[in-house]
MIVEX-116578 format. One record per residue (C-alpha): residue in three letters; z, x, y. Coordinates in steps of 0.2 Angstrom, whole numbers, plus 2048, in hexadecimal, padded with zeros to 3 digits. Layout:
<atoms>
ALAZXY;...
</atoms>
This chain:
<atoms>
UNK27A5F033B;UNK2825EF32A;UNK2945F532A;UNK28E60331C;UNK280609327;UNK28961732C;UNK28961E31E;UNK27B61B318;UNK26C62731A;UNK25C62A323;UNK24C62B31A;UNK23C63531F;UNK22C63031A;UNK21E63B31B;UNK22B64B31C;UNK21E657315;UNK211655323;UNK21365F334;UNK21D65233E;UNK22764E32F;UNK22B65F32B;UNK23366133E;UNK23D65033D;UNK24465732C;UNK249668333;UNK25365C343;UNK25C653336;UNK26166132C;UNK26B66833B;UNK27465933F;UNK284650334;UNK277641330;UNK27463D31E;UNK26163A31B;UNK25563C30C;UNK24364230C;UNK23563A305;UNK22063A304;UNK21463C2F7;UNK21564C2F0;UNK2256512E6;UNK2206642E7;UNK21E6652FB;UNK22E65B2FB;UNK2386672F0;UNK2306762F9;UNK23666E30A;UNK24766A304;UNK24867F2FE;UNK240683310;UNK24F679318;UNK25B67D30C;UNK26266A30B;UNK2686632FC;UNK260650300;UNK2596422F5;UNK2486452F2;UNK23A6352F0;UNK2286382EB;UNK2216272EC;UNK20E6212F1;UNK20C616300;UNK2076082F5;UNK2166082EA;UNK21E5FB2F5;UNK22C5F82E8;UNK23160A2E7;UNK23060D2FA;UNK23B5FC2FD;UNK2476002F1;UNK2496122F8;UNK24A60C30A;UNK2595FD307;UNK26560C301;UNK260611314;UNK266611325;UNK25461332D;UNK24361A32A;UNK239625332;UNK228625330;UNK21C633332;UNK20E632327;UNK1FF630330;UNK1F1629334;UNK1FC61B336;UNK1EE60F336;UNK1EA616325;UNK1FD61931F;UNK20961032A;UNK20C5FC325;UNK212601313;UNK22060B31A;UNK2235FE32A;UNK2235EE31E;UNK22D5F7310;UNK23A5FB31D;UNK23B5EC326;UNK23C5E4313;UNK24C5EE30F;UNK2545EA31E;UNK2545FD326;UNK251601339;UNK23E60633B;UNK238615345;UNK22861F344;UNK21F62D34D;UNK20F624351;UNK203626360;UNK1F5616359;UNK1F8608365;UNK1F35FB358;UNK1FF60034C;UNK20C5FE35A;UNK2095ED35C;UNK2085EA34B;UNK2195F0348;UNK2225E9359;UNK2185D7356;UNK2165D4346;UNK2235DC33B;UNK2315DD34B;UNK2365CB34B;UNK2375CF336;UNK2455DB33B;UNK24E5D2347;UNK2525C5339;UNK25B5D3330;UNK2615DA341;UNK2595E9341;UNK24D5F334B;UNK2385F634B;UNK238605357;UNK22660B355;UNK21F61A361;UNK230624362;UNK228634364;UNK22063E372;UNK21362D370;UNK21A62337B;UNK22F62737D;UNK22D63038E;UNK220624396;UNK22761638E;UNK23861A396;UNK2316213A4;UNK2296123AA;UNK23B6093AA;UNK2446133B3;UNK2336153C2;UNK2316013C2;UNK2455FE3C3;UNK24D5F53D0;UNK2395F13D7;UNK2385E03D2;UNK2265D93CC;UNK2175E73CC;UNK2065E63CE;UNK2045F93C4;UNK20D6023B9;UNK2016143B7;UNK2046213AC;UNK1FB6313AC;UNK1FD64039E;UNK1FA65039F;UNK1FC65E391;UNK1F866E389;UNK1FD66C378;UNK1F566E366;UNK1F365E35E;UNK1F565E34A;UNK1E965A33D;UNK1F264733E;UNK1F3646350;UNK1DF64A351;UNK1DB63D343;UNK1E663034C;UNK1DC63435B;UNK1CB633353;UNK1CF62034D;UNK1D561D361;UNK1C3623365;UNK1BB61435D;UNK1C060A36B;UNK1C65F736B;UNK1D65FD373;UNK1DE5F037E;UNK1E75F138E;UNK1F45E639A;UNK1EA5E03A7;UNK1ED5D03B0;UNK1FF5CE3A8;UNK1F65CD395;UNK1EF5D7388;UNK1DC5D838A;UNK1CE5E5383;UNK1CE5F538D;UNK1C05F9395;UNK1B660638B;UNK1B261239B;UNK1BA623395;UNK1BC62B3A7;UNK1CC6243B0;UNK1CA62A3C2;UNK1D66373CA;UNK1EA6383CA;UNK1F46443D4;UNK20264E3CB;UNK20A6533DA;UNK2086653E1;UNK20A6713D0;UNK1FD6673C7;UNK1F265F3D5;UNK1E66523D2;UNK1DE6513C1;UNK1CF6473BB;UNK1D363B3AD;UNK1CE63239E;UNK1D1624395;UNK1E162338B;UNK1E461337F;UNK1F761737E;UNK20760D378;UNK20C60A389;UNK1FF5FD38B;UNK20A5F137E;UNK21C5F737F;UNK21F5F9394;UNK21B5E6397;UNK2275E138A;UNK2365E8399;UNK22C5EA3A9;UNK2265DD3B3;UNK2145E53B7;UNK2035DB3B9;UNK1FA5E93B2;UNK1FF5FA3A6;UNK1F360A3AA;UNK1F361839C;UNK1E962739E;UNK1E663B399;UNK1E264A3A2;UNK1CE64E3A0;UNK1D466039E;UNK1E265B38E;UNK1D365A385;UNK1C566538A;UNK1C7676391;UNK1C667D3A4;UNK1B56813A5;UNK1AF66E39B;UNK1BA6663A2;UNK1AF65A3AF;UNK1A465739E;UNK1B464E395;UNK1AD63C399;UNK19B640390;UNK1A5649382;UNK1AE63D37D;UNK1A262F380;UNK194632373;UNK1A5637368;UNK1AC62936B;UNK19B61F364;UNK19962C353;UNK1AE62434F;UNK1A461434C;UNK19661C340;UNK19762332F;UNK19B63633A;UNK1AC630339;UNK1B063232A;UNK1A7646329;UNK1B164A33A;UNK1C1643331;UNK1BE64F323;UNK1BA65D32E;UNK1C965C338;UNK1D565C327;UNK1CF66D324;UNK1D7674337;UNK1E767B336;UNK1F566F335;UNK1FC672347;UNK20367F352;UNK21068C34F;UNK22068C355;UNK21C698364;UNK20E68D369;UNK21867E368;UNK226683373;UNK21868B380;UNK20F678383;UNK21466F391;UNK21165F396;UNK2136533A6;UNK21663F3A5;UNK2146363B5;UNK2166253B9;UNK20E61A3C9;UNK21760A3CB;UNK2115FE3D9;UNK21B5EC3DF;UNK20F5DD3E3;UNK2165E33F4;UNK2105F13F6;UNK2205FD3F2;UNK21C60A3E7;UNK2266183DE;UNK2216273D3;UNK22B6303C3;UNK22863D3BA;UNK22B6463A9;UNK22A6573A5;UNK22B661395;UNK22766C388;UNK22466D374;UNK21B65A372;UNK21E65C35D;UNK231663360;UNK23565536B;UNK22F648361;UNK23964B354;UNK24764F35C;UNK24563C365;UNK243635354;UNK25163E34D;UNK25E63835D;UNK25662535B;UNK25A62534A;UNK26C62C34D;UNK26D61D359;UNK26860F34C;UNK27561933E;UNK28161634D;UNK27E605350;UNK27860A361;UNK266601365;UNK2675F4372;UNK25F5E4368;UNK2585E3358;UNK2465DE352;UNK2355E835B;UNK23C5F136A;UNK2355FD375;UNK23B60D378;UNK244608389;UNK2485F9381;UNK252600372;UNK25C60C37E;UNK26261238E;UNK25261D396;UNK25C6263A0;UNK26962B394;UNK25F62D385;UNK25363A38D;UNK260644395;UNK263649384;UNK256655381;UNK25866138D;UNK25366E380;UNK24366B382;UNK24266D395;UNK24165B398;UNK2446553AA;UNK2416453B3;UNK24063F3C4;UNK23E6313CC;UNK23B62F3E0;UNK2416223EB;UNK2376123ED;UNK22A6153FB;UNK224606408;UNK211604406;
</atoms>
């Protein structure tokens, strides 16, 4: 970090969507300088009046690279939030990197993480700043999680992590899953990254006794590339609650649900389902934010046999992310991320620490002791 980087600001791009409308209102009640930026100058002026910040506004395309490069080296860092990322992303993540500003953005698409982490993080590194890709709900707790259930363990054979919520995905968060449908997802299995297999039920996890055993699907999440990069595990699981997705009653039916959906992603349906699902409201309410829950819990078995569990628990999934987004940020301002270049979540920052932060939102993790086989 720059001696100036202190001063200099934060930029959102992508502040008019719903994710970026909620990082925007974090930053507004904090003392960080930051600007907003996106596409439309109208939504930007209207969400600028809705705050009542007087901040820089930038209306600039995604494929003005110049613009968004010159924009981002008067900056400290960037957050991106315009999704799809696999649609949107790289021209934000490659103008950043370009100007020398820390990176971080609010996606859930496994590709686009790697991308960022393996192809433009040792970019940054040479400036000496930060890729930090999947900062939000997608995968900070998981991520982090899995560090502090695998430490002190030594080598694993498993590291399995197993969601559960009951929140109302936005428009962007529905499109983003659509794409991760398709399929050609990978996983790290055998101490490498390797196709997943395309099987959508996952088996059965246990919660624990609130939740009980749950039947599970398949779940191509960021944890599959950033958890081997600061645990030493032989194999990453990822996987979602059958009844995240489909109501009670249709809940035994997710696998067949999402298997013939799965196969339309890769047909011209696609493109009809995306625009039917830009028509649906953009995302829950306040009220209904603050109301979903969810539950992280991590698995991680030794090649001996010692085994250990944690768990995260929480609520408002869209709050929280940008609330994490807006604390990492702080932390690259500050001078405060552990390393520079692509980092994970647990590698950027104390796990520990940096999610004893967020209390707010009912956050609270456990770990129990390490258990003989």
């Amino acid at each position: 970090m720059s001696e100036n980087d202190g001063k200099r600001p934060i930029a959102v791009y992508g502040a008019t969507g719903y994710t970026g409308r909620l990082i925007a209102a974090e930053l507004a009640a904090t003392d960080l300088d930051f600007v907003l930026a996106g596409r439309n100058a109208e939504k930007l002026k209207a969400l600028a009046e809705d705050l009542q910040v007087d901040v820089p506004l930038h209306a600039i395309v995604t494929d003005d690279g110049k613009a968004l490069r010159e924009l981002f080296s008067g900056c400290s860092a960037v957050i991106a939030c315009a999704g799809p990322f696999y649609l949107h992303g790289e021209p934000i993540l490659a103008a950043a990197v370009d100007a020398g500003a820390h990176y971080l953005d609010t996606t859930g698409e496994q590709p686009f993480i790697r991308l960022a982490l393996e192809t433009y993080g040792p970019r940054a590194a040479e400036s000496g700043t930060a890729v930090l890709s999947g900062m939000g709900f997608d995968y900070v707790p998981g991520d982090m999680l899995a560090a502090l259930t695998a430490e002190g363990m030594g080598p694993l054979e498993t590291i399995r992590l197993a969601y559960t919520t009951s929140f109302q995905p936005t428009r962007g968060t529905m499109l983003s899953a659509l794409e991760m449908f398709k399929g050609g997802d990978l996983e790290f299995r055998n101490g490498k990254l390797t196709e997943a297999s395309p099987a959508i039920a996952r088996g059965e996890f246990d919660f624990g006794q609130q939740l009980g055993t749950k039947s599970m699907t398949r779940y191509p999440a960021g944890e599959q590339i950033t958890v081997p990069r600061h645990v030493d595990t032989k194999r990453v699981e990822t996987m979602l609650s059958a009844d995240s997705i489909t109501p009670g009653p249709l809940v035994r039916m997710t696998p067949l649900i999402m298997r013939p959906a799965a196969a339309a992603m890769k047909t011209p349906l696609k493109s009809l389902t995306d625009k039917l699902v830009s028509r649906l409201p953009e995302g829950a309410s306040a009220e209904d934010r603050a109301s979903a829950t969810f539950v992280v819990a991590c698995e991680a078995v030794a090649v001996d046999g010692r085994h250990r569990r944690g768990i995260i628990t929480g609520n408002d999934v869209y709050g929280l992310t940008a609330a994490l987004l807006v604390e990492a940020a702080k932390h690259a301002v500050e001078g405060r991320i552990r390393g520079s270049g692509g980092l994970a979540p647990a590698e950027a920052f104390d796990s520990a620490a940096f999610l004893s932060r967020f209390a707010r939102f009912s956050l609270g993790v456990s770990v129990e002791p390490v258990a003989d086989q």
